[in-house]
N, C-alpha and C positions, 0 to 999 in steps of 0.2 A: 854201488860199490862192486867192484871186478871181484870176484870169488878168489882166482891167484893174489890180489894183492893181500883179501882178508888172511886167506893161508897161508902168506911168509909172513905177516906180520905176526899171526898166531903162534906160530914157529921162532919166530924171534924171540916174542915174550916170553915161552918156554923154555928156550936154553939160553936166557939171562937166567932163572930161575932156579938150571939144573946146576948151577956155579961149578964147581969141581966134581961132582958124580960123573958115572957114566952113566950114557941111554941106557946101559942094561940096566943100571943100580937105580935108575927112574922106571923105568918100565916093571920091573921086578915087582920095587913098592906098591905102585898103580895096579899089580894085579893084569896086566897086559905082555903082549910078545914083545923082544924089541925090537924086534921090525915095523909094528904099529908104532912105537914111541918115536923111532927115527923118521919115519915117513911123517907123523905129526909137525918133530920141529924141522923136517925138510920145508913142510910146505906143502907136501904131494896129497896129502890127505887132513880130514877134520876129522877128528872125536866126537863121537854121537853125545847127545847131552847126557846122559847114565853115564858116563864115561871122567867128566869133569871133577868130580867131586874126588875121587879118588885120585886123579891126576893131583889140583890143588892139593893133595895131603900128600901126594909122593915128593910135591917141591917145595914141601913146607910153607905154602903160601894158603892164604884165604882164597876161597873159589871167588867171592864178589870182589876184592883184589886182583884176583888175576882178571876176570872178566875185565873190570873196570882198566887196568894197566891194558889190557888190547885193545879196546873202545879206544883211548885215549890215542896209543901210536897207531890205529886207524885213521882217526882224524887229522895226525899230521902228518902222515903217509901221503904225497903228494900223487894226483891221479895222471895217466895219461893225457889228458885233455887238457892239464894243465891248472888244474885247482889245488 
């Protein structure tokens, strides 16, 4: 799996998540800058795993939720190569 595709799709799944907040009003709750929050659902960067949990509770979602919902549109994220 390409590391850029895992990262916007991670990013995706996140600001479905952050529905009307702003990155700061996400970033804030998570205990993070938002600059880290925006670079996450950019794409540009990952979230260390310590980091998750608190995320999942800033977007009101279940951490194995959101895991699972990125697993998922990882898989049907279609690859370069063409799979």
């Amino acid at each position: 799996m390409d590391r850029d595709v895992a990262l916007t799709t991670f990013g995706r799944v996140i600001r479905l998540h952050r529905g009307g907040r702003t990155q700061a009003e996400i970033a804030d709750a998570a205990g993070i800058h938002f600059m880290t929050y925006r670079r996450w659902e950019a794409g540009a960067l990952a979230p260390t795993l310590p980091r998750l949990p608190a995320l999942a509770d800033a977007l009101g979602v279940d951490l194995l939720t959101l895991i699972d919902e990125w697993l998922r549109e990882l898989a049907d994220t279609p690859t370069e190569a063409g799979g």
